[in-house]
C-alpha distance (Angstrom), angle and dihedral (degrees) to the residues before:
residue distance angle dihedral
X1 . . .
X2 4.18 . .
X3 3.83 84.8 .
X4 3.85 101.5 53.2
X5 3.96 86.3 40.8
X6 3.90 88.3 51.6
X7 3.47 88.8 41.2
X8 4.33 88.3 53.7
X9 3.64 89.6 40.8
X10 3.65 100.7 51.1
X11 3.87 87.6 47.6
X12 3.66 95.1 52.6
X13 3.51 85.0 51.1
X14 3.77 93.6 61.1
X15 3.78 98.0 49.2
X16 3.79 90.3 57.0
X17 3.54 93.8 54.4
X18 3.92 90.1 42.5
X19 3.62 88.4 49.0
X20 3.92 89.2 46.3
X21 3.69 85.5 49.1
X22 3.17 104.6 56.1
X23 3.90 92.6 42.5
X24 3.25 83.4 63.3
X25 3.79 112.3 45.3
X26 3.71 81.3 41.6
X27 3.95 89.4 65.2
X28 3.28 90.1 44.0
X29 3.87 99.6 51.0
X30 3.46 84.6 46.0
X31 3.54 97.0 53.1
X32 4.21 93.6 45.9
X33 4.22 91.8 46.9
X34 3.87 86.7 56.9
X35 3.86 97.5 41.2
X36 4.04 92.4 44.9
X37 4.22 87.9 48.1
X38 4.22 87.6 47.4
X39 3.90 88.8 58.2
X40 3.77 97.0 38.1
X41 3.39 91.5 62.0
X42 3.82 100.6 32.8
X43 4.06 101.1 -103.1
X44 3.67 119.2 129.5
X45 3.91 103.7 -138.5
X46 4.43 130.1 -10.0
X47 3.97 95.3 -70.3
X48 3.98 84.7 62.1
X49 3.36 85.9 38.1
X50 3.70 92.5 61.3
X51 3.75 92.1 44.7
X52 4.23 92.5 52.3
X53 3.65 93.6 52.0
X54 4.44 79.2 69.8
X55 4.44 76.6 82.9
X56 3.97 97.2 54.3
X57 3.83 98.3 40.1
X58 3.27 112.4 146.9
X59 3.49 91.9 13.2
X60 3.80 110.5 86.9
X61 3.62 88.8 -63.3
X62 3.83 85.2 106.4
X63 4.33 93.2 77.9
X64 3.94 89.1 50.7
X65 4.30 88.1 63.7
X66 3.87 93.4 42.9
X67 3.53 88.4 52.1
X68 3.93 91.0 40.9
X69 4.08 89.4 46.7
X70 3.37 91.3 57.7
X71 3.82 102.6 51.7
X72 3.89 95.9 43.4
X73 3.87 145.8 -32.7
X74 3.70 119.9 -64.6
X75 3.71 142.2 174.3
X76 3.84 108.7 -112.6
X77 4.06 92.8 166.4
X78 3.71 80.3 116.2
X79 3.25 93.5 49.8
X80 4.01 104.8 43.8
X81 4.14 87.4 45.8
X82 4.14 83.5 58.0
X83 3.63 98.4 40.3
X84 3.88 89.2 50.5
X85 3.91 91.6 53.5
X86 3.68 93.2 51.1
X87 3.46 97.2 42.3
X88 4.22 81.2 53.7
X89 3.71 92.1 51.8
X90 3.84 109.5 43.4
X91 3.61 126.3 40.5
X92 3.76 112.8 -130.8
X93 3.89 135.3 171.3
X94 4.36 146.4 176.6
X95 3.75 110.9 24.7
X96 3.30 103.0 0.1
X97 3.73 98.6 53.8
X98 3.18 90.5 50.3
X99 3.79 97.4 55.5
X100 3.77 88.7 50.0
X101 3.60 90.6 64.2
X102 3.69 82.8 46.0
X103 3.40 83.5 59.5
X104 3.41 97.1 58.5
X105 3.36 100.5 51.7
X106 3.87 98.9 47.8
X107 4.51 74.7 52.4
X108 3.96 89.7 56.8
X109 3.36 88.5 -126.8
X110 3.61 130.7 140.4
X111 3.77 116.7 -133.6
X112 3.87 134.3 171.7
X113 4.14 82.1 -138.0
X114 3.73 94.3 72.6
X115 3.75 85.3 57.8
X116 3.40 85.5 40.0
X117 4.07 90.2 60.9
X118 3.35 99.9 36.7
X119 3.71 89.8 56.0
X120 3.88 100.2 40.7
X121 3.95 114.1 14.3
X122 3.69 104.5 51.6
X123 3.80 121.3 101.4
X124 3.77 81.3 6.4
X125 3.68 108.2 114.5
X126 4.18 106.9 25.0
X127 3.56 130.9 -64.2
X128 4.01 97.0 -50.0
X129 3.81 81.3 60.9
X130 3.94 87.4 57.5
X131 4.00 98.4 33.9
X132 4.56 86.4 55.9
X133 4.10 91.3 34.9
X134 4.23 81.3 63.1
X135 3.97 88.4 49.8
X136 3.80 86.8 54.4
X137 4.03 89.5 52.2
X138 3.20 97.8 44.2
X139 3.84 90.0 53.1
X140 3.96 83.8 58.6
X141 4.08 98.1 -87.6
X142 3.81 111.9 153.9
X143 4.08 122.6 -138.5
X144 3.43 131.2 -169.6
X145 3.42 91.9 -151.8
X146 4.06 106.7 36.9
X147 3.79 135.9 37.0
X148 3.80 117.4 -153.7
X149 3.62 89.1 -114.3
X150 4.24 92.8 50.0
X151 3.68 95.5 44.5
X152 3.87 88.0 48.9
X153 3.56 85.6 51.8
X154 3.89 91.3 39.0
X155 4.47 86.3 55.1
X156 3.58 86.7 41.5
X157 3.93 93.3 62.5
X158 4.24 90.6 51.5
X159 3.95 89.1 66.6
X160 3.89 106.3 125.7
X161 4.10 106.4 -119.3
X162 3.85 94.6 -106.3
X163 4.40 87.8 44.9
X164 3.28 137.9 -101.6
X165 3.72 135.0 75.4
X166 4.03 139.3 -86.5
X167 3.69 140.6 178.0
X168 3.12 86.2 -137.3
X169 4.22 151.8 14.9
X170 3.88 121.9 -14.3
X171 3.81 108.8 -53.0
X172 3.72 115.0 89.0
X173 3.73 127.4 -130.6
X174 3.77 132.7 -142.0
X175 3.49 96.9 -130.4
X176 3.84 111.7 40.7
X177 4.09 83.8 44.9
X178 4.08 86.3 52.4
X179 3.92 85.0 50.0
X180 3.36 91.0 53.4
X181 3.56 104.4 38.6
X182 4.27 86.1 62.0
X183 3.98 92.0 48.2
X184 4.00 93.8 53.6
X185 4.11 87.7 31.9
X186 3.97 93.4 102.7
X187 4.05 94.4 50.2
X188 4.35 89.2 55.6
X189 4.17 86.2 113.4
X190 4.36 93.2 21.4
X191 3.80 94.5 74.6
X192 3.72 141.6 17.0
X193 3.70 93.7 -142.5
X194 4.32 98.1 52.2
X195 3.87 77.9 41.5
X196 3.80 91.0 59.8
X197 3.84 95.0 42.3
X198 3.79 95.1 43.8
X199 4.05 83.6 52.5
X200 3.76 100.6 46.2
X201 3.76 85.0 46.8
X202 3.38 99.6 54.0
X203 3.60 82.8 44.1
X204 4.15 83.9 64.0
X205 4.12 94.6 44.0
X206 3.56 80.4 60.7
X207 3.30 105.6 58.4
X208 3.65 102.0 39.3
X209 3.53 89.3 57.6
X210 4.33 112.8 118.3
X211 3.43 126.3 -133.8
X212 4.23 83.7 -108.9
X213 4.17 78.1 60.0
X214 3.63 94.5 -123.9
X215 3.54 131.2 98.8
X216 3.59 146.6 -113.6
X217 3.70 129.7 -136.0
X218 4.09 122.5 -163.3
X219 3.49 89.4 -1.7
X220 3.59 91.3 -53.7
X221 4.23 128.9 118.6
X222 4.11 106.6 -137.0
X223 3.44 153.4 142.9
X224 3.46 113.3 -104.0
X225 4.28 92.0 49.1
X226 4.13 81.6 60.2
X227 3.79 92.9 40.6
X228 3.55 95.8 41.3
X229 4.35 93.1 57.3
X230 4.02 82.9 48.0
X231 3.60 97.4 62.1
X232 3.98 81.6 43.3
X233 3.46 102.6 48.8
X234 3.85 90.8 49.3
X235 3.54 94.3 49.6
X236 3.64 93.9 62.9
X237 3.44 89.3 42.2
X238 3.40 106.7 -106.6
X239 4.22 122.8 129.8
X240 3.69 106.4 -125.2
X241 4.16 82.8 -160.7
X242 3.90 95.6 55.7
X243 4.13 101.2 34.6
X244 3.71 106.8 101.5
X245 3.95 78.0 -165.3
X246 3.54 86.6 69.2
X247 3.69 111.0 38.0
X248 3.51 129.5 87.2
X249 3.97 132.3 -151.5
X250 3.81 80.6 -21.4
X251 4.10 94.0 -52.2
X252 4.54 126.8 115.8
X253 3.41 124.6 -149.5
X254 3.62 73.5 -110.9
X255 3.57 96.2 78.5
X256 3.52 97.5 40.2
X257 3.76 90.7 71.8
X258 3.34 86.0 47.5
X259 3.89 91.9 57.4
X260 3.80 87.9 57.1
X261 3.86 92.1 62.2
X262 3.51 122.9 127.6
X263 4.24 136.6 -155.4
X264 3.62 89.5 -113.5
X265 3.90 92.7 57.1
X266 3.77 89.4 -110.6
X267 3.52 122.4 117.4
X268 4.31 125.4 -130.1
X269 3.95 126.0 -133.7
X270 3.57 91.9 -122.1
X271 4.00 134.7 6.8
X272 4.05 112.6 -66.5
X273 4.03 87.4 5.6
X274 3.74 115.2 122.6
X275 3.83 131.7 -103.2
X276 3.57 117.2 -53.3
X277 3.50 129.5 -169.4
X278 4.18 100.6 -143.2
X279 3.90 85.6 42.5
X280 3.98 83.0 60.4
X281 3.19 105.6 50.5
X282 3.75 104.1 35.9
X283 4.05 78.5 55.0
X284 3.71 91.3 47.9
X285 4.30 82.5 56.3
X286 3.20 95.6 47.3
X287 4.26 100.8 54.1
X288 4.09 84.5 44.5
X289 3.64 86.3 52.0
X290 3.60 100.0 42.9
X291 4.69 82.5 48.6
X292 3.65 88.2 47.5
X293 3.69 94.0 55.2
X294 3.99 91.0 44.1
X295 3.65 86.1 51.8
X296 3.02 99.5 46.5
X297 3.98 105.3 -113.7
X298 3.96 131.3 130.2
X299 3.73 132.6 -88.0
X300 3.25 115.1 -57.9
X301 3.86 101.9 -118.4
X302 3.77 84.4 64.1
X303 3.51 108.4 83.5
X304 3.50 126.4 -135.9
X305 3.69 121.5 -112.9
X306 4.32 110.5 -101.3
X307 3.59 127.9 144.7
X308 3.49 121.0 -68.4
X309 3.98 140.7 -148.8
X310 3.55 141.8 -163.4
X311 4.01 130.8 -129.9
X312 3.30 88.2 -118.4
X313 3.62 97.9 65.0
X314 3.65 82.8 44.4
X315 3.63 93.3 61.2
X316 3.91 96.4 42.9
X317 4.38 88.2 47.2
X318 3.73 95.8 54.8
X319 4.23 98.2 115.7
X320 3.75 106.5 136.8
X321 3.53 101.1 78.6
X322 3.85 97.5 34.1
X323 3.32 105.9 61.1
X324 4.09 94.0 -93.3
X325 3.90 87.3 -53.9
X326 3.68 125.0 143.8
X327 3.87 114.5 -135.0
X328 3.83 83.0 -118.5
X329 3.94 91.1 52.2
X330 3.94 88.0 44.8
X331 3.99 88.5 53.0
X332 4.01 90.5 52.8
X333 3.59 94.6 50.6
X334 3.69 98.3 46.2
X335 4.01 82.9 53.0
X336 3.27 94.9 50.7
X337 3.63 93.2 51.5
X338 3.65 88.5 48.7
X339 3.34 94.7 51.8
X340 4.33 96.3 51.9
X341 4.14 91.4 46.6
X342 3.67 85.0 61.5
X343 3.89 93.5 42.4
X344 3.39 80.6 56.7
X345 3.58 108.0 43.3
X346 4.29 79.5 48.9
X347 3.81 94.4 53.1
X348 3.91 91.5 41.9
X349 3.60 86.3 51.8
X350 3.23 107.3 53.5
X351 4.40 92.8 41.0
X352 3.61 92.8 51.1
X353 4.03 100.1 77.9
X354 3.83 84.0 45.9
X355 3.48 92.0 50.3
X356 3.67 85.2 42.4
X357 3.97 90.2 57.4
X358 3.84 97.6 44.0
């Protein structure tokens, strides 16, 4: 009886110091992804950070501000006013729409183009185009066509027989099936049928798992298959650290993206590869998802509530390089001045053939 107790006690012991662990190298991997991004693109610290991301709008920058939304407030003017230019000068559709409006959300700022999206780019390029359509209604997005709750329904129904998720065919993958899994995650106790999937697909995650607990993807161990069932296993609420369903010979997913870590703070592709930029910030998702979880907050594709502001306002608040004048101020003066030339060109008008005579 003292053995089996000591046995329990000693094993309860190790999960809290996992658990603290992780916390920890989380925070610190965290921390490091942030700090090497700042100095990449010239910023000195995470509110610069949020300001330089203005250059790569449209671009990628838009996983950077999801990942900075959710560790803090930020001003993304910069970024919004950018984001809005590019999206005015290049014509862009599916997935990547769809993650600019993202990206305007995760800015707090309020632009037609998320109705735009919602209305026009979901379901329209495959089922990734579906899976990040629900992410922008269940950030509050409105379509004609969907509800959250039918296009949760409407994912739910492309599960392959056996569970899990592909782009393509009858084999599932890790990663579209962790995708999916953190779209549908807020419908687990809203519908018997998402309920089913999510379960069957867990079911999958499971049992694709390695013995090094991460995961491989076309054949091939990397990061972002580990880091991508993170971010899904602590959107349903489940600690990929603690679920013996989910650890293997001992090892998370968790660690796995650790394993891909390197000195620079970056993270590579696949072990011993170099620094790669989707490695890093499907990482840098993962650790905020695992310190949401710990603390207690939602999945990380759901953002958290901060004020918000609308291009508009942007437009009538941009002073510095205008001499502290409002585009609405700049618009009367230039029709003022418009109106005095012609005054002018009236009144010289009408003297000239007098002057003409004298």
């Amino acid at each position: 009886m003292m053995k089996n107790f000591l046995a329990g006690f000693f094993a309860a012991v190790f999960l809290f110091c996992s658990a603290f662990n992780s916390s920890a190298e989380c925070a610190d991997n965290i921390n490091g992804i942030i700090s090497y991004k700042a100095k990449e693109t010239g910023a000195k610290n995470a509110e610069g950070l949020a300001e330089k991301l203005a250059e790569s709008a449209g671009a990628g920058a838009e996983w950077y501000v999801m990942s900075l939304h959710q560790t803090g407030e930020y001003d993304f003017s910069e970024y919004a006013r950018s984001l809005d230019n590019y999206l005015s000068e290049n014509r862009i559709s599916g997935t990547e729409g769809i993650r600019c409006a993202l990206g305007f959300i995760a800015a707090n700022c309020e632009s037609d183009y998320i109705d735009y999206a919602a209305e026009n780019l979901i379901g329209s390029l495959g089922i990734m185009s579906f899976i990040w359509g629900l992410h922008l209604l269940n950030n509050g997005a409105e379509s004609s066509a969907y509800t959250a709750e039918s296009l949760a329904e409407k994912i739910s129904e492309m599960m392959i027989d056996s569970g899990g998720f592909a782009l393509y065919g009858g084999t599932a993958d890790v990663d579209v099936t962790a995708m999916a899994l953190c779209a549908l995650a807020p419908y687990y106790d809203t519908s018997e049928n998402v309920r089913r999937t999510i379960d069957m697909s867990l079911e999958f995650i499971s049992s694709a798992q390695l013995e090094s607990g991460g995961f491989s993807s076309y054949g091939a161990e990397n990061c972002e298959s580990a880091a991508q069932v993170v971010v899904a296993l602590c959107a349903l609420g489940i600690d990929p650290t603690a679920d013996e369903r989910f650890m293997k010979n001992g090892k998370s997913a968790l660690e796995a993206v650790c394993s891909y870590a390197l000195p620079s703070g970056t993270f590579a592709h696949l072990k011993g590869g170099d620094e790669n930029d989707t490695a890093t910030s499907q990482a840098l998702q993962a650790f905020i998802s695992y310190e949401r979880l710990k603390s207690g907050k939602g999945s990380f594709f759901i953002f958290d509530e901060q004020e918000k502001f609308s291009l508009d306002e942007l437009h009538d608040e941009i002073s510095e390089n205008r001499g502290g004048k409002t585009l609405n101020e700049i618009k009367t003066i230039v029709c003022i001045s418009v109106i005095a030339v012609c005054a002018a060109g009236i009144v010289v008008t009408l003297l000239w053939p007098k002057k003409k005579k004298e």
